[in-house]
Each structure stands twice: as structure tokens, then as C-alpha cells.
C-alpha positions in Angstrom: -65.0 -7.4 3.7 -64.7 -9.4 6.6 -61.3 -11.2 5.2 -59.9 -7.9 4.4 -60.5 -6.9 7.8 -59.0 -10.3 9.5 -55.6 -9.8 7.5 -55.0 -6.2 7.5 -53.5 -6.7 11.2 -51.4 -9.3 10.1 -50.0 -7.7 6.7 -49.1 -4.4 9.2 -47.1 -6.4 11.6 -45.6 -8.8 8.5 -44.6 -5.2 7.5 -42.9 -3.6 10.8 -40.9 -7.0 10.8 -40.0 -7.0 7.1 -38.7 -3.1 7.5 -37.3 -3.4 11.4 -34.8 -6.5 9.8 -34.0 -5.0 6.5 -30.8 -3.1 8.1 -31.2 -0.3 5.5 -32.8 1.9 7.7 -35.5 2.7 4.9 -37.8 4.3 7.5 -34.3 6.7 9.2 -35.5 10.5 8.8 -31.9 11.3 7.0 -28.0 11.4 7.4 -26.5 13.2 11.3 -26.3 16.5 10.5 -22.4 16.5 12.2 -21.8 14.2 8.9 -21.9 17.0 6.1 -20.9 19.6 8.2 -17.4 17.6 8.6 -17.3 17.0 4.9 -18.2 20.8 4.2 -15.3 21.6 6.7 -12.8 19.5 5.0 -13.3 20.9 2.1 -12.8 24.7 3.2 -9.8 23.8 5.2 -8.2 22.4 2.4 -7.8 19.3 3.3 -7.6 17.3 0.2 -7.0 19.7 -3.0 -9.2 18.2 -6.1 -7.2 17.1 -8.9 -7.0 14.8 -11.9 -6.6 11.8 -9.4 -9.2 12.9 -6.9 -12.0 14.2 -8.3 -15.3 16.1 -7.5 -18.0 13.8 -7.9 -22.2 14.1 -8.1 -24.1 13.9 -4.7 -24.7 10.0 -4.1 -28.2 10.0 -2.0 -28.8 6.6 -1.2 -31.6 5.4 0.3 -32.8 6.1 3.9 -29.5 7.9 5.5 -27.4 6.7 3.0 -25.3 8.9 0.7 -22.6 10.8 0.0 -22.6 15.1 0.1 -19.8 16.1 -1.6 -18.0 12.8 -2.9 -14.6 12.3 -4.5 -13.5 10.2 -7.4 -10.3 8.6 -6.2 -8.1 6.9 -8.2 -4.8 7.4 -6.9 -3.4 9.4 -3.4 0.2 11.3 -3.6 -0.3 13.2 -6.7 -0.8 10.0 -8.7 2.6 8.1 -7.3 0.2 5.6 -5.3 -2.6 3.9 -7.3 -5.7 3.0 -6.0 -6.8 -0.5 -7.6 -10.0 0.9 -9.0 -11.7 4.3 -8.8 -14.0 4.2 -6.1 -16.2 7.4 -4.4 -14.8 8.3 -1.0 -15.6 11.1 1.4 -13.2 14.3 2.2 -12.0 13.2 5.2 -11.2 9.5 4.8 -9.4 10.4 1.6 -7.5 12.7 3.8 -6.5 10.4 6.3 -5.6 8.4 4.0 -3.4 10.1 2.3 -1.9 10.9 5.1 -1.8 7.1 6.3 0.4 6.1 3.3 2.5 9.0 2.9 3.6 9.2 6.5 3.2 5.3 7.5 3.0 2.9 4.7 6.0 4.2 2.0 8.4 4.7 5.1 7.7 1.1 6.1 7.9 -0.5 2.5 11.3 1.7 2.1 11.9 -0.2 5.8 10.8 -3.8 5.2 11.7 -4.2 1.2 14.0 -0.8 -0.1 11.0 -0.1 -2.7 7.8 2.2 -2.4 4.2 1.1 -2.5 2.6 2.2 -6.1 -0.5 1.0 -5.6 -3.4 0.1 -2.9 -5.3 -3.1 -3.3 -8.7 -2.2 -2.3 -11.9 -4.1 -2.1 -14.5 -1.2 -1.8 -15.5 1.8 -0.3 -19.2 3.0 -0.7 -21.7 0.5 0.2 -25.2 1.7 1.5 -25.3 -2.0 4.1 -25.5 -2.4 7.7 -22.4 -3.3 9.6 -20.9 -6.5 8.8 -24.6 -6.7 6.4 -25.8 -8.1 9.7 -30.0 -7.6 9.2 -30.9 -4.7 11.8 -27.6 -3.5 12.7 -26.8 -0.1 12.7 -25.6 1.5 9.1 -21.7 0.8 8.1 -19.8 3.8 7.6 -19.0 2.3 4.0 -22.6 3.9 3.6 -21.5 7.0 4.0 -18.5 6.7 2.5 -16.6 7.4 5.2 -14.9 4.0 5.0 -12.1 2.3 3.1 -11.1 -1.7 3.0 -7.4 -2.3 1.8 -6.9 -5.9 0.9 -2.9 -5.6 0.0 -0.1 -3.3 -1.8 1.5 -4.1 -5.0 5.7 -2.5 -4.8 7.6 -0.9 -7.5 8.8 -4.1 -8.6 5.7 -6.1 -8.8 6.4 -7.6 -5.7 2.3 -7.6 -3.8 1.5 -8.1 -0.5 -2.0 -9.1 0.4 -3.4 -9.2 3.8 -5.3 -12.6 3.1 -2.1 -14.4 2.4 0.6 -13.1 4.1 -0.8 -11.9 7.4 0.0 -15.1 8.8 1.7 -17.2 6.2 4.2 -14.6 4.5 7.5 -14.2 4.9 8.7 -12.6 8.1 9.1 -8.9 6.4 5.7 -9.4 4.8 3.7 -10.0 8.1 6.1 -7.4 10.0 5.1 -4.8 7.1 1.4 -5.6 7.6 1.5 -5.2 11.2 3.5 -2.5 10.9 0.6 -0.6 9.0 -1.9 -1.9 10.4 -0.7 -0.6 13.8 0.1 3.1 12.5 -3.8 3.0 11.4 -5.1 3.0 15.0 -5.4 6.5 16.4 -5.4 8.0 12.7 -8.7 6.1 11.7 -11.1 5.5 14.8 -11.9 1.6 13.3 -9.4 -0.7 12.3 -10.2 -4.3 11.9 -8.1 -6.9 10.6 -7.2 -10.7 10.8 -8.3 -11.6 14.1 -11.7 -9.2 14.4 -13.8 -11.4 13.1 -14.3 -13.7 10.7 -15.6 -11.0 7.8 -11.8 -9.4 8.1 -9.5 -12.2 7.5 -8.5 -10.7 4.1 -8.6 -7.3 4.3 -7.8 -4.0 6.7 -11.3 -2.4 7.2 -10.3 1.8 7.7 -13.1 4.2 8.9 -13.7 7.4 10.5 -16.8 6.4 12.7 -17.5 9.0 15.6 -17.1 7.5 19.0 -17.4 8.2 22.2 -18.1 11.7 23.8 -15.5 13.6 21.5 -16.3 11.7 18.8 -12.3 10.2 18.7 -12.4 7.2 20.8 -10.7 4.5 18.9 -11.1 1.2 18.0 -8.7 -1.2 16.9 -8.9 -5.1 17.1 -6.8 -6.7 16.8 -4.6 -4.3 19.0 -1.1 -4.3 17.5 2.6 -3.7 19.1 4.3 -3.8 15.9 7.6 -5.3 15.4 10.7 -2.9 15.7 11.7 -1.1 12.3 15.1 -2.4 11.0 17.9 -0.3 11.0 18.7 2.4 9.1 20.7 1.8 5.9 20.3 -2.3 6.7 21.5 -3.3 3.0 23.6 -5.8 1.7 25.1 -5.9 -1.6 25.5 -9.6 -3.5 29.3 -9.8 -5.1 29.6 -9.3 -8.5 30.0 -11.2 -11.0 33.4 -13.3 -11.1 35.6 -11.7 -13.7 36.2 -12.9 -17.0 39.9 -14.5 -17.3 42.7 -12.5 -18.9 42.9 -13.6 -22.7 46.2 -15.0 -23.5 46.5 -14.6 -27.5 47.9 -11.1 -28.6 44.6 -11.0 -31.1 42.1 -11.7 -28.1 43.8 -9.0 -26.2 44.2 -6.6 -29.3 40.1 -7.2 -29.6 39.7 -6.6 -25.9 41.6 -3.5 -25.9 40.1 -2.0 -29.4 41.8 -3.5 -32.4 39.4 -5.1 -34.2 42.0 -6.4 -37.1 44.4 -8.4 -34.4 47.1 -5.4 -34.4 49.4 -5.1 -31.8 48.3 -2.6 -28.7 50.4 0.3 -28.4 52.2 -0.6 -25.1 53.2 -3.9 -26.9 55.6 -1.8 -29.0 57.4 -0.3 -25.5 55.4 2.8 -26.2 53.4 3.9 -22.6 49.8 3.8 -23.8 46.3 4.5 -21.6 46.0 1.2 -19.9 49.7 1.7 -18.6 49.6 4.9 -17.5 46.4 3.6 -15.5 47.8 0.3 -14.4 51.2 1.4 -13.7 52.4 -0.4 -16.4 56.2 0.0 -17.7 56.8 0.4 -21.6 59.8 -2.7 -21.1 57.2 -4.6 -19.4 56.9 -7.8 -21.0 52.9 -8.3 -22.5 52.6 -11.5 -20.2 53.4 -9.3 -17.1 51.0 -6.5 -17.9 47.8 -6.8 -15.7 44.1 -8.0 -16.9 42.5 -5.2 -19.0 39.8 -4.2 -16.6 36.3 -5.9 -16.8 32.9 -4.2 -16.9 31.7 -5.0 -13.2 28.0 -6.3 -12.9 25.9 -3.8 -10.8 26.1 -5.2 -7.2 22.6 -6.8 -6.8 21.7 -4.2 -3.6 18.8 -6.2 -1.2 17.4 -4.9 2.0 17.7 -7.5 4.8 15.0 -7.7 7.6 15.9 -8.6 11.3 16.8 -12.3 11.9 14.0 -12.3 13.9 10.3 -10.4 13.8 7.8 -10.7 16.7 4.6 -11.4 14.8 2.3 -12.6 17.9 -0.8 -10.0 18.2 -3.3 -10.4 20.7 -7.1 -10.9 19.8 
């Protein structure tokens, strides 16, 4: 009796420590009640409209505060044109600002930076019932709410991907211009951004949430903070030359093939009667065959490439 006495005291406190640095908030008496009441408003003001791509999903009540109200299924934001990398539960609201993000930000910077749209969204999570940063006794992350979203890089119409962990800093000078440029356009939109430069936990990815700060609850907070790099200009496109033409044959049967005799007969203007290619070229009916122009040559597509600036100002302070 004694003994149990003696370590009852001790098995208590090993207790209070073993709960107070689990981070999990096992003990938290439930979710702010400003939480599902923004959710519930979202919904009713219509700010994202459930569809194939963004579907209603079961209530997610994770443990302690933990959970999701109404949660989403998304798999994909402007009506299926821009993928998400997996399917992944997200709240009303960050799907909302989302969408908005990469509708009015990201695709006008990709068109910018590279001439081609973003199709899809590289993304390494979203719901996570953890403490911030999965520091033991820190406060809950909003991924546990699913009110966050990490993007880790974009993959283009062309195949062409851009990730945060490799191009931020080592990527060609449209690459980290596009990454700053998005990042940037995050700040105000989201209330956290944290990128390359935060902390160590963010060197590969753009962490996105809607945590409430501050006295309105829309303080903002971005690191690192981001001037991004002008835009280039309008219509900045260059076109390659096409292809050098084929010489002009010089054997009446190379140029009876060209023009559509299969058999080697002679062309039509090669009797002194005015055929097509004369009547578009100008051509004579005396005109000697040697003087007649080069039958015209199927030109290659010009090979159309955007150009970025000479030079991008990539510095960001930390």
C-alpha cells in the first residue's frame, strides 16, 4: 500500500509532463468557435461552388481541437484546368483563396515568365492534426484545421515543372522571378506565407494559411518579405527563323514531282500555257522553265519563345 502511495505523485506529474509536451492539445476543450462559423459562412456566400473537382467531404474530428467541419475533397481548382497533385481535404475558405491565388496571380505570371499556363499544383499536404512546425508544446498548425496548404512547385502545359526546392535559388532567372513573383502575390491574400528563407522546415515548399491575427483577425505575415521582380512586357516574344528552304530542283521530273506530276510530265506553264503557279508568281507563259521562280516551300512553324528580362532582381531580404 505504502508503494502505491509513494508513486502515485510521481506517475501524476510524469503524466502533466507527458500531456503538457505532446503538442496535440489532447486535453483543449474543442475547436474556436469563430472557426466553423467562417467555414459555415463560406459556404452560404457561395464562395466555392461543389463540384466534381471539389467535393463535399465527411466531418474530420480529429483529436483534441483538431478537425475539419465541413471539408472539401480537392483535386483540382478552375473547373478542373489546374490539377492538384493529389486529392487532399481542405477547408472552404483556403480552397477559396486559393483559387483565387492561381487564377488571378499564378496563370498571369506563368503566361508572363514562360507563354504557357500552370496545369497543375505540386503540393505536399494539407490536413495534419500537428503542432506548428511539429515543435512538442507549440500551439496547433492551421494544417490541423485544414485551413492550410503547402505548394512545393507547378508543373506547365508543356511538362516544363518548377519546384520551389530547386529553383528558388538555383533556377534559371525566369524560374526564381516566377517563384517570387507568386510568392509575393500570396502575402495579403493568405495571412502566413513562409518560404525559402523562414526557416529551415520551408526550404522546399510555400507554406499558405489563413491563420487569424491580430485584432481583426487580418494581420499578415510573410517571411521572407518579397519585392518581386518587374513583370516583362507585354507581348515580349520572339520568333526563331524557319527552317532554310529546300533548293529549287533542277531536272524537269524533280520539278514535275514537286508541282504534282507524279509520272515526270511536263507542267503546264512549260508548254507556254499560263498555269496556277504563274498566275501567282507573275510568271510569263514565254518565260523560259530556268527563269521561272522556286515552287514555294511548306515553311516550318516559327518556333514562338517568350523571352525574360536580361536581367531579374532575385535578392529578398530575410
Amino acid at each position: 500500500m505504502l508503494r502505491c502511495v509513494l508513486l502515485r505523485p510521481a506517475s501524476a506529474v510524469l503524466l502533466g509532463l507527458f500531456l503538457s509536451g505532446c503538442g496535440f492539445n489532447f486535453l483543449d476543450e474543442g475547436r474556436e468557435a469563430w472557426r466553423d462559423k467562417a467555414e459555415r459562412a463560406c459556404f452560404r456566400e457561395g464562395r466555392v461552388i461543389p463540384s466534381a473537382f471539389q467535393q463535399p467531404g465527411r466531418e474530420i474530428d480529429g483529436r483534441g481541437a483538431c478537425g475539419i467541419e465541413q471539408p472539401l475533397k480537392v483535386s483540382a481548382f478552375d473547373g478542373g484546368r489546374i490539377n492538384l497533385s493529389s486529392t487532399y481535404p481542405l477547408g472552404c475558405n483556403i480552397t477559396a483563396t486559393t483559387e483565387a491565388w492561381l487564377t488571378n496571380s499564378v496563370q498571369p505570371a506563368a503566361l508572363a515568365w514562360f507563354g504557357e499556363p500552370v496545369i497543375e499544383v505540386l503540393s505536399m499536404g494539407s490536413y495534419s492534426c500537428r503542432p506548428i512546425n511539429h515543435r512538442r508544446g507549440a500551439e496547433l498548425s492551421e494544417h490541423a484545421f485544414g485551413n492550410a496548404i503547402d505548394v512545393a512547385g507547378f508543373k506547365f502545359a508543356s511538362g516544363r515543372i518548377v519546384r520551389v526546392k530547386t529553383h528558388w535559388r538555383r533556377g534559371a532567372p525566369e524560374e526564381q522571378a516566377f517563384l517570387r513573383t507568386v510568392a509575393a502575390a500570396a502575402c495579403g491574400p493568405f495571412t502566413t506565407v513562409l518560404g525559402p528563407g523562414s526557416n529551415r522546415l520551408h526550404e522546399d515548399h510555400l507554406h499558405l494559411d489563413l491563420a487569424r491575427r491580430g485584432k481583426t483577425g487580418r494581420s499578415v505575415y510573410c517571411s521572407p518579405r518579397l519585392t518581386p521582380p518587374a513583370m516583362p512586357a507585354p507581348g515580349l516574344m520572339v520568333s526563331l527563323p524557319p527552317a532554310e528552304p529546300m533548293p529549287a530542283p533542277q531536272s524537269l521530273a524533280e520539278r514535275s514531282m514537286l508541282y504534282g506530276y507524279p509520272n515526270g510530265e511536263t507542267p503546264a506553264e512549260e508548254e507556254g500555257i499560263a498555269g496556277t503557279d504563274d498566275v501567282l508568281y507573275g510568271a510569263t507563259p514565254a518565260a523560259p522553265a530556268a527563269a521561272l521562280p522556286p515552287p514555294p516551300m511548306p515553311a516550318r512553324q516559327a518556333d514562338e519563345r517568350w523571352l525574360p528580362p536580361a536581367r531579374v532582381p532575385l535578392s529578398y531580404s530575410e
